[in-house]
Each structure stands twice: as C-alpha cells, then as structure tokens.
N, C-alpha and C positions, 0 to 999 in steps of 0.2 A: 520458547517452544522446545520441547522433547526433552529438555534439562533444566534444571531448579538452579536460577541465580540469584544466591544472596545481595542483601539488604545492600551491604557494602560495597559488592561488585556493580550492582546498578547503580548506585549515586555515583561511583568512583565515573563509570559510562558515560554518565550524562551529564557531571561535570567536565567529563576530556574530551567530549564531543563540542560543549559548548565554547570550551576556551579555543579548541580549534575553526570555530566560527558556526558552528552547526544555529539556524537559527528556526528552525520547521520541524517541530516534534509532533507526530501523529499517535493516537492513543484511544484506548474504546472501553468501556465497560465489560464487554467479550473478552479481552485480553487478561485472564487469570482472575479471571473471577470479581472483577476490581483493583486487582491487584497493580496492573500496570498504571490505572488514573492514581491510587493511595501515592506510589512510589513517583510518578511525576511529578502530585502534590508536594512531596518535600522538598525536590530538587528544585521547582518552580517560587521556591518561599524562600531561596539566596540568589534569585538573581531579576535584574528590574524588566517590572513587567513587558514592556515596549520593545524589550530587544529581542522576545522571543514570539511565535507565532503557534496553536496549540491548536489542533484538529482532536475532534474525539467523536464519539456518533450514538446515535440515538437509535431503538427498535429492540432493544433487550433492557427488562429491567429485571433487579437484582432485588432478592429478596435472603435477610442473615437468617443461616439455617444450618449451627455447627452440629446438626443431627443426621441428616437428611444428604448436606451438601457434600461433592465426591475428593477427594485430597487432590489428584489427576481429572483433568477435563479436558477429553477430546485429544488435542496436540500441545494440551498446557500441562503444566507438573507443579503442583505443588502453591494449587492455587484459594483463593479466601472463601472462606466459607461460608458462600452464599450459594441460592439458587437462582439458574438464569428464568426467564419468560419472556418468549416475542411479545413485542407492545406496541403497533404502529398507532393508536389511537392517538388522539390530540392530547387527552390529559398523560397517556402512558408519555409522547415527546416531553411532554411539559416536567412532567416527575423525574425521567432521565434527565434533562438540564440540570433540575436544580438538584442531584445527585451528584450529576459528576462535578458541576462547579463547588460543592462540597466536597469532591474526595481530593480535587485539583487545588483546593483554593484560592481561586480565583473569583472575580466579580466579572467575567465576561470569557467567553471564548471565541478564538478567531473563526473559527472553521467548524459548522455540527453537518456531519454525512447522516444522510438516513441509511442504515446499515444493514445489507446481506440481505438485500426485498427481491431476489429474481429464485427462478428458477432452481439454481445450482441446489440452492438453500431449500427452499418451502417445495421444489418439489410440484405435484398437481394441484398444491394450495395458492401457488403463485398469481394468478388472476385475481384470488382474492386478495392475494397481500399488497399486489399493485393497485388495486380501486381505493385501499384502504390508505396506503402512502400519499395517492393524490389528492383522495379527501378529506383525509385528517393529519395526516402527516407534515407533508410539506407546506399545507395554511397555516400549521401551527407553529413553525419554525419558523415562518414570515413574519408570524405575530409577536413570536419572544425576538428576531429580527429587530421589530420595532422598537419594543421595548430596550434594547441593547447589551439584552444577551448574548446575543451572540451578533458575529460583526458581518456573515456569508453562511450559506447553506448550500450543500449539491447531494449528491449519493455517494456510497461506497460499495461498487457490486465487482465480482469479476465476471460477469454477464454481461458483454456491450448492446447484447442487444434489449436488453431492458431497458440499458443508459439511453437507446433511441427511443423506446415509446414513451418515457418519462417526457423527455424535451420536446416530443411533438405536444403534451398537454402541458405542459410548467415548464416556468424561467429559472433557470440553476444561477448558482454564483461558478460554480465548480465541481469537478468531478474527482471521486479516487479509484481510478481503474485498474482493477490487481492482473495482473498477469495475462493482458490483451496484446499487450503490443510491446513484444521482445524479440531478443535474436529467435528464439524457438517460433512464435505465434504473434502473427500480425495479423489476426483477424478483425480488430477493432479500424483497420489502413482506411478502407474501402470506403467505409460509412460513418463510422460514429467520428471520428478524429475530424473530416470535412466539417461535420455540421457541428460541433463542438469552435473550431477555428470560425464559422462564421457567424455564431450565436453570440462570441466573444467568451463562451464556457473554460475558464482555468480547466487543464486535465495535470492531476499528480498520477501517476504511471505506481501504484507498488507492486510486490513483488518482482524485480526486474530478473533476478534466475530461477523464478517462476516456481521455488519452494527448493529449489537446491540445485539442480541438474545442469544451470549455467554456473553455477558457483563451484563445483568439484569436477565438473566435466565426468566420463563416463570411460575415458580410459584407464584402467588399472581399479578401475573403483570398487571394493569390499564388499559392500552391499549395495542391493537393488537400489538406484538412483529415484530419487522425489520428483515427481513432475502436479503441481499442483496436489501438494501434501499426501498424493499415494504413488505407488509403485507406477515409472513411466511406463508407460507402452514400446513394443519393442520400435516402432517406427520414428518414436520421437528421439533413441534411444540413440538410431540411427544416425538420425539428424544429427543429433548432439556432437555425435562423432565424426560426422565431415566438418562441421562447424571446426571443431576442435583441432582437426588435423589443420585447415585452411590458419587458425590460429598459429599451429605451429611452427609452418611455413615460414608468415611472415614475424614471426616471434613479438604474437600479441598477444599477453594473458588472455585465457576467454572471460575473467571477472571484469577485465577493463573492456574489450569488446559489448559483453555485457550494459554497463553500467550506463556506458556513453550513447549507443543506438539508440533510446529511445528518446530522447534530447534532442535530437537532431528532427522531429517531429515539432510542426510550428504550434502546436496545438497544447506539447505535451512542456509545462513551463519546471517542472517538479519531478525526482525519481528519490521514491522512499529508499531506503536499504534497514534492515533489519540487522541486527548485528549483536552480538552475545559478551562480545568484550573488545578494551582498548585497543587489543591487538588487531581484532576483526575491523574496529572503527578506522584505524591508522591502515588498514588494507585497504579500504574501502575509499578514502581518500587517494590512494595514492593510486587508484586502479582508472580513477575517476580524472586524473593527470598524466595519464600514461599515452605518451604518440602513440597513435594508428595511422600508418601511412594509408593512402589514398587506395594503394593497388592490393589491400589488403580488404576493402569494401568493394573494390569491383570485381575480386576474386571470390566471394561471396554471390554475388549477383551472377558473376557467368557459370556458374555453378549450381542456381538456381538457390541457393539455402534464402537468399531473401528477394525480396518482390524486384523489378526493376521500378517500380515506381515509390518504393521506399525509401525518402530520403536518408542521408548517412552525415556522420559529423566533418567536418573538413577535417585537412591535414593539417598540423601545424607547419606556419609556415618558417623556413630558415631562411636568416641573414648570408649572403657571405661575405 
C-alpha cells in the first residue's frame, strides 16, 4: 500500500516471516491487482504445504487489460494489469477460486472470505449485494467446501454489522474483521464478538492500527494521520492522543498496546499485521512480546479510552 515493493523485497518478507514461525498468511485478488496472490504463489512453491495456512477471498474478479488497466489503484501502487469487477454470483465465487488457486498454486485453500459485501463498500447497492452473498455466494463456497477446495469459508467486511445479519441467515467457519475492535474502536464488543464466541465463529481481527494511527501515534506526526485509510477525524485524533500519552506513562510502545488488546477478546483467535519489510516484521513481533503491566490497562479504562467491560491481556507474571 501507498509504496511499490519489489519482487525481491517481498519474497526476502515472506521468507523472514516464515523462518520466524509466521504460519497464517492472508491475501485477495484486490490486493494489487493479483499481484499479492502471483507473489505468494512463489513463496508458497518452497515451502511444505501443511506448515502454512492461506486465506484469500472471493467477490472481485480480474479481467488482463494492459490497455484499459490503471498502474496505481486506489491505495495500491504499481499494480498488474488487470481489471477489477464485483462478482458475488455463484459462478463469478466459482471462477475466483479457481483463479486464485492458479495464481497461488495451490490444490486447495484454507480460508475463502466472501470480500467487502457491506455498506462501507457498495454503498446504497448493499441490500442488494447482501441478498446476492446469501444466495449465491456463500452456497457456493459450501459447494466447492465440499468438493475440497477449500477447507472454511466466513466474510471479510469492516462492517460488524453486516457480520451480524450474515450469521443470523448462514453458518460461517470464520470471520475477518478489519478494524472493529481495537485500542481506537470497539464497536464490534457489544454484539457481534458475543455471538461469534457462541456460534463457535473463528474471528481474525485485521487492521489492528486501524490503517496507521495506532502504529505512528499522533504526537509529533508530519502528516495528517490515517484512520481507516483517510485523513482521522479530529476526535479520534484525540483519542489517539491520550491513548499515547497513558502509553507513555507507563513506557508501553503504543504498537505493542496495539497489537496485543485485541487478543485478549475470547472470540478473537488471529490478529493480521500488514507490514512492508523485515524491519517492520521484526517490530512487529517484538511489539507483540512486549510486557504491559496490569496498571497500564486500568489506566486506560479509568480514563474511559476503553470500555470497562473490554477484556485486556494479563500481565506477565514474575518469579522472585
């Protein structure tokens, strides 16, 4: 996103990721045009299949169009040269499978999300895109399900609340909830996360700094801070900012604050992290091992930044 990483620099990633134990790589046809399924495809052809777990999703299919197709798309840069099209129909699922188990090569994938069907996305078409997700969408991913294409099927919206009308008509294996339930926005706490925990629905959590804003924090920062891939609001901005200071208090990065909070949620088993290179990956890990003492979550809560009924990670605990 927002910067062109070479061929190199990706496989160099996704090999240091994996030797450091990374085993849940998430990835879509949206994601550069193709570009991100081509480039997991190679990284996926040196290492054995079993050790790794591949999520990708279906609702866009890609059509080669090096006339027509844009070099930048969206918050991608420098991406292949195809053209996107929403596809929720049964055969459009069906062609995206066997697309992306082509650009992956793979003979099966763990994980297919039906992708970006709320609101946020379609906008006033959204009723329509949801009658279409239940009626031909998600039967048909049941059906190649069977066949063993694929091994689970859920959604991928940051919309919780589509994630709830989805589950009151259809059984999920699992969900990918972007940017619901973080140190900034716990909106998914109330409803969707309860009934997810008692449906037995897997929830992976991604964007956990919610497109930037937990990951740079907001003091000192250069330019207008990202909150959900545009310019935050001045209230979140806010937030961000007592967040941060409460951070510095107890001298807890707010990436590891971050990373760890949404874990601590019984529902939520997974927290993606996006990352652009080794350096980023080795942050990322290490932010995700970082103590948070106890009085630094309840310093939080008596301050109101987060819910009191929002669980919080323990402290680790010491020998003497």
């Amino acid at each position: 996103m927002y910067a062109a990483i070479s061929e190199a620099a990706a496989q160099a990633l996704l090999a240091g990721a994996y030797a450091d134990g990374c085993a849940s790589f998430d990835t879509a046809p949206h994601y550069g045009n193709g570009r991100s399924e081509q480039r997991f495809g190679v990284f996926l052809a040196g290492v054995p299949r079993a050790t790794v777990t591949v999520s990708t999703k279906v609702g866009r299919l890609l059509t080669p169009d090096a006339v027509r197709s844009p070099r930048n798309f969206g918050v991608y840069v420098d991406v292949l040269p195809n053209l996107q099209h929403f596809n929720y129909s049964a055969a459009g699922v069906r062609r995206s499978i066997e697309d992306s188990l082509a650009r992956l090569g793979l003979d099966y994938i763990d994980i297919a999300y039906v992708h970006d069907c709320s609101v946020m996305t379609h906008g006033e078409r959204a009723p329509q895109v949801l009658r279409q997700v239940l009626a031909e969408a998600l039967p048909e991913l049941e059906r190649i399900k069977r066949e063993g294409l694929i091994r689970h099927l859920g959604v991928a919206v940051s919309h919780w609340q589509t994630c709830v009308e989805i589950l009151r008509e259809a059984d999920l294996d699992c969900l990918l909830l972007a940017g619901r339930y973080t140190l900034l926005d716990q909106s998914a706490l109330s409803e969707l996360l309860p009934l997810c925990a008692a449906r037995g629905v897997r929830v992976a959590l991604g964007g956990p700094f919610n497109s930037g804003i937990l990951a740079t924090g907001v003091a000192g920062a250069q330019q207008p801070v990202r909150f959900n891939y545009e310019p935050a609001p001045g209230e979140l901005v806010a937030r961000a900012a007592a967040i941060e200071k409460v951070c510095e208090r107890h001298g807890v990065p707010l990436r590891a604050a971050a990373l760890q909070f949404p874990l601590a949620q019984a529902a939520i088993e997974l927290v993606l992290v996006g990352v652009k290179s080794i350096a980023h990956w080795k942050d990322a890990l290490a932010m995700m091992c970082h103590p948070i003492p106890e009085g630094f979550w309840q310093a939080l809560r008596r301050e109101r930044l987060i819910p009191d009924n929002a669980p919080t990670p323990r402290a680790p605990e010491t020998i003497a």
